[in-house]
N, C-alpha and C positions, 0 to 999 in steps of 0.2 A: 506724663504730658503726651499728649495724642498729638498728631500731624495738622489738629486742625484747632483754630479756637475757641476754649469756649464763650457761649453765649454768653454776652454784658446784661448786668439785669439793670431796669430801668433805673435812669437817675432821678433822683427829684432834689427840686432846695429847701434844706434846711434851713431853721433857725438858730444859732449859737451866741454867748456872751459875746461874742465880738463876730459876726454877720455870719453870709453864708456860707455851713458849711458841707460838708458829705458829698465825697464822691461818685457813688454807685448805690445813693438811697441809705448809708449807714450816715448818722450826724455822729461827728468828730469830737475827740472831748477839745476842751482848751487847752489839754499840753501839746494836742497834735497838731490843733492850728497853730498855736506858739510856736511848735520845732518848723515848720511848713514855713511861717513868715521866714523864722531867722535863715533857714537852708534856703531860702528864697533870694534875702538879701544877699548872703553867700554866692551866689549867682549871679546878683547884678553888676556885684562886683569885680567876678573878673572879668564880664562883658565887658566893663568899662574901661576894665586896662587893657581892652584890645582897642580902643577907640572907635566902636562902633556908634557911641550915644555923642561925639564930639560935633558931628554936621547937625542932630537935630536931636538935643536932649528932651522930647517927649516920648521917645523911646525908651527912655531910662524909667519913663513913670509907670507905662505898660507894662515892660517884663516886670517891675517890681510889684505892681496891684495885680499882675494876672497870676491864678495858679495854677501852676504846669500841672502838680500833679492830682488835678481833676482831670487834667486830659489824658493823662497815662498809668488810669485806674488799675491795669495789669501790664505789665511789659518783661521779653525775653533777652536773658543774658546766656550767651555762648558757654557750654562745658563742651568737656569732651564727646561725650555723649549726644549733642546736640543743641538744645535749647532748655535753659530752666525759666520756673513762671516764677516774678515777685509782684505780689500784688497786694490793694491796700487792707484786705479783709482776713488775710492772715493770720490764722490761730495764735501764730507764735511773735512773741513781742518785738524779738530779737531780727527777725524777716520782715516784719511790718517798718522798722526804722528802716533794717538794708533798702528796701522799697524806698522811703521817704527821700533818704540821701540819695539814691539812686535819681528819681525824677528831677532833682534841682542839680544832677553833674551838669557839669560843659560837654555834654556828648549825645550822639544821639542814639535814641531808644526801640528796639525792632518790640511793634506792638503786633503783627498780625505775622504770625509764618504757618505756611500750609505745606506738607508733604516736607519739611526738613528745609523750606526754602524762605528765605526773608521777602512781602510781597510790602510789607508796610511798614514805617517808622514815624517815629518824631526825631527833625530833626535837629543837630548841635543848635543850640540853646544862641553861640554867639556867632553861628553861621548864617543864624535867621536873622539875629539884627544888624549884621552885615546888610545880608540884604533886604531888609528893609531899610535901610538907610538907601543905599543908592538907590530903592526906587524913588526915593525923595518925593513921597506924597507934600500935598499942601492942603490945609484946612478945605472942604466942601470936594473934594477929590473924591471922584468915584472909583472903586478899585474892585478886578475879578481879579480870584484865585484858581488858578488850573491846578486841581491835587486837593479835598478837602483834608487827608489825614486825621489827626485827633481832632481839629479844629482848634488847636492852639495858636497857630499863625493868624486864624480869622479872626480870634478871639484879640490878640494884639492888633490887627488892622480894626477891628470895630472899636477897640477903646484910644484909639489914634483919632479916629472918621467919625464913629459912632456907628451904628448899627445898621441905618437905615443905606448907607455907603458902599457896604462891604457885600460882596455875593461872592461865594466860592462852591465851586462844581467839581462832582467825581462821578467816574459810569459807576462803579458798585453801590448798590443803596445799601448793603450790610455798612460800610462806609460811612455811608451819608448820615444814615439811623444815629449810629455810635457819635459823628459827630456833634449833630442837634442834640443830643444826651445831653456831652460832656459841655458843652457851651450853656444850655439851659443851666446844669448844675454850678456855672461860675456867673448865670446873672447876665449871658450875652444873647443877643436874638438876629444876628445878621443873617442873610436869605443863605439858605443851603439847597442847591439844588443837584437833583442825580441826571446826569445825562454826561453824553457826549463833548469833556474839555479841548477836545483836536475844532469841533464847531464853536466852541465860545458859549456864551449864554444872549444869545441877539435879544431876546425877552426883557431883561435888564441892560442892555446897553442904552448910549453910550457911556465909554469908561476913560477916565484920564489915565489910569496905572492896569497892568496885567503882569501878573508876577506869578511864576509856573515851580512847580515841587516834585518835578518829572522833567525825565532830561529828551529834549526837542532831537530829530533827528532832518527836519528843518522848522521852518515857519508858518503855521496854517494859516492860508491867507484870511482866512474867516475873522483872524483874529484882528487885522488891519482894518476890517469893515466898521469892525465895531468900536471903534475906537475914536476919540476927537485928535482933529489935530494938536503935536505938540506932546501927544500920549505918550508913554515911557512902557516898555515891555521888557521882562525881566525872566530869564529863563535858565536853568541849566542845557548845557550842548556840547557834545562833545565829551570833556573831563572838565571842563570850565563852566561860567557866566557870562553870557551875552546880557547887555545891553542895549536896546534898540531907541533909537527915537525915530518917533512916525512922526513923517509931515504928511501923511494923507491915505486916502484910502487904499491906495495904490504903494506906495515908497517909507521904505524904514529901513535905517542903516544905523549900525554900531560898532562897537571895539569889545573885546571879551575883558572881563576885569581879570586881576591876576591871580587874585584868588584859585587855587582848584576845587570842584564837587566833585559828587558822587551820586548820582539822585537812580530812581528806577528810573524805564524811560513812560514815555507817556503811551497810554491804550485809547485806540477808539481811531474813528477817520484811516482805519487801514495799517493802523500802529500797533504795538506790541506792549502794552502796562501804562497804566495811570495811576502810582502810588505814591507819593510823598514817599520820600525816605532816602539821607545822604547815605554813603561807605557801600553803595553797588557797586560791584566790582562788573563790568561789561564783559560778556560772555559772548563766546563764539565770533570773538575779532578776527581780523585779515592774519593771514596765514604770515609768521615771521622766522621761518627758517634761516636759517644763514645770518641772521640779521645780530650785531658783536653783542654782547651781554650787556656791555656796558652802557650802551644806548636803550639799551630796553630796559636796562633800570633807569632810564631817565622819566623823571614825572612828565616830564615836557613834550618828550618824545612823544613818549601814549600818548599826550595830549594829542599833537601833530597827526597820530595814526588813525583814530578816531575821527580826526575833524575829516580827514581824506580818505577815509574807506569806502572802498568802492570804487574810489576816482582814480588813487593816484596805488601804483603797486608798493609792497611799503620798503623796499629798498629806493624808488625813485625817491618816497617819503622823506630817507635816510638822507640822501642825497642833498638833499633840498635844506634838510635841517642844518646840514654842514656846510654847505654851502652860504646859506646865510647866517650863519655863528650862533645856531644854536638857539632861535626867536623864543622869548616869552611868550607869553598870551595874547598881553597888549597889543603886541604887533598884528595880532589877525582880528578879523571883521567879517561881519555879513552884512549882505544888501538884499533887500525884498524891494525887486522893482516889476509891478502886477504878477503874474505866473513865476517870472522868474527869481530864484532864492540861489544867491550865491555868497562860499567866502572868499574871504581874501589874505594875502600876508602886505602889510605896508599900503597897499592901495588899494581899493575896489576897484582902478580900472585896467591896473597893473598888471606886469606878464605874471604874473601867480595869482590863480584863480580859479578857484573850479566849483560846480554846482553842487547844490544841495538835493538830497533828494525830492 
């Protein structure tokens, strides 16, 4: 395996005893669509028992009609060594299943890595209907996606919305390519467009939902433009999920769920990656010398370091976190009010507060 990927060959859809199928241009027999279904429903299942499909069981119908693994026709699993490839065209029988169970785990999948380094994923299977649940679309809902990835996420948003609904944007057109592939091969047509996700897509606005697959390091206001009031934006930040609701072009405020992520962060508008893909581990944090062990294995803590890097020194960080007992998630917030993007702990206008960048 080389440092870089190889070239996806074009997909096209098949015709099979029970619809379409072929990933990457090969048609499927009937035992692989068979095992695809059942490892499929295997997966809906224990989405379910996270209760992600309890606030709006048409999630439940999506992951279960959509098939993951057209969107993740080759993906890499960690050895020692580095990276190895499973993929569906596989000589060997015994690799071609590992592959199949492989696409329908509860986990997520590193599909593109260049130079030994992870740039893209698909992500856990029931972290996405997590959030797609709380972005709590509703029928006739217009929704962008910042981060196309496989296009399996757009691919559940258009069988949500339908087709005509859904636009999801990435600066890489190798990206963008791969994903129009993998959607066409599962029968979806929502708009893909390559450009700049830090600017939005103004062309197709406005949007009632914007739900990001790259982790914000604040809020582009570009994204509040395009938006109707009452819109709902949805983003990794930090080690967590903000939530935002926008009353206007101007002002949007939210609580972070309590959930943690792990997403790349986002490229473009003067940023640094635009990739789908949870389990990024952040790289090149604020200096933590002297700072006790045991705090820095706290999940929370990171969380807290991350949200205030740059702002706050991270023993002040320390400080702070002990001071107030140690906050969950839920306790902190952002406000975007015009230029200015700040979080908060307990209150936006509260003595704890400090800017975004």
């Amino acid at each position: 395996m080389g440092s870089e990927l190889p070239q996806e060959t074009p997909a096209r859809q098949a015709e099979g005893p029970e619809g379409p199928v072929g990933p990457v241009g090969a048609v499927e027999s009937v035992d692989v669509v068979r095992a695809a279904a059942a490892a499929r429903a295997g997966l809906v299942h224990v989405i379910e028992a996270s209760g992600a499909f309890a606030h709006d069981p048409a999630w439940r119908e999506a992951f279960a009609e959509v098939p993951r693994h057209l969107f993740v026709p080759y993906y890499f699993v960690g050895t020692e060594d580095g990276y190895e490839r499973l993929w569906g065209e596989d000589p060997g029988p015994r690799r071609r299943a590992r592959w199949l169970r492989g696409a329908y785990a509860d986990e997520p999948l590193a599909t593109r890595v260049r130079d030994g380094e992870l740039i893209s994923s698909s992500s856990q299977p029931s972290l996405m209907a997590q959030m797609l649940a709380e972005l709590d679309v509703r029928d006739g809902d217009a929704v962008l996606e910042i981060g196309a990835g496989t296009g399996y996420n757009a691919a559940l948003l258009a069988h949500r919305l339908g087709d005509e609904l859904v636009t999801t944007v990435d600066l890489d057109p190798e990206i963008t390519e791969s994903a129009r592939r993998h959607l066409a091969a599962a029968g979806r047509r929502p708009t893909v467009v390559t450009g700049d996700g830090a600017r939005g897509c103004p062309e197709r606005a406005p949007y009632d939902r914007i739900i990001a697959t790259c982790t914000l390091e604040t809020v582009p206001p570009e994204w509040l433009g395009q938006c109707r009031p009452g819109a709902r934006i949805l983003a990794p930040m930090a080690t967590g999920l903000i939530l935002l609701d926008v009353q206007d072009r101007e002002r949007a405020e939210g609580r972070f769920l309590h959930t943690p992520a792990y997403f790349v962060p986002l490229r473009g508008g003067g940023r640094s990656g635009e990739r789908g893909g949870e389990r990024w581990q952040p790289g090149g944090g604020p200096f933590t010398g002297g700072l006790p062990r045991r705090a820095l294995h706290s999940e929370l803590f990171r969380f807290l370091l991350e949200l205030t890097r740059d702002v706050l020194d991270p023993h002040e960080a320390l400080a702070l976190w002990q001071r107030e007992g140690r906050p969950a998630r839920e306790r902190f917030g952002v406000t975007v009010s015009g230029s200015d993007v700040w979080a908060w702990l307990d209150d936006p206008t509260g003595p704890y507060a400090w800017p975004l960048p």
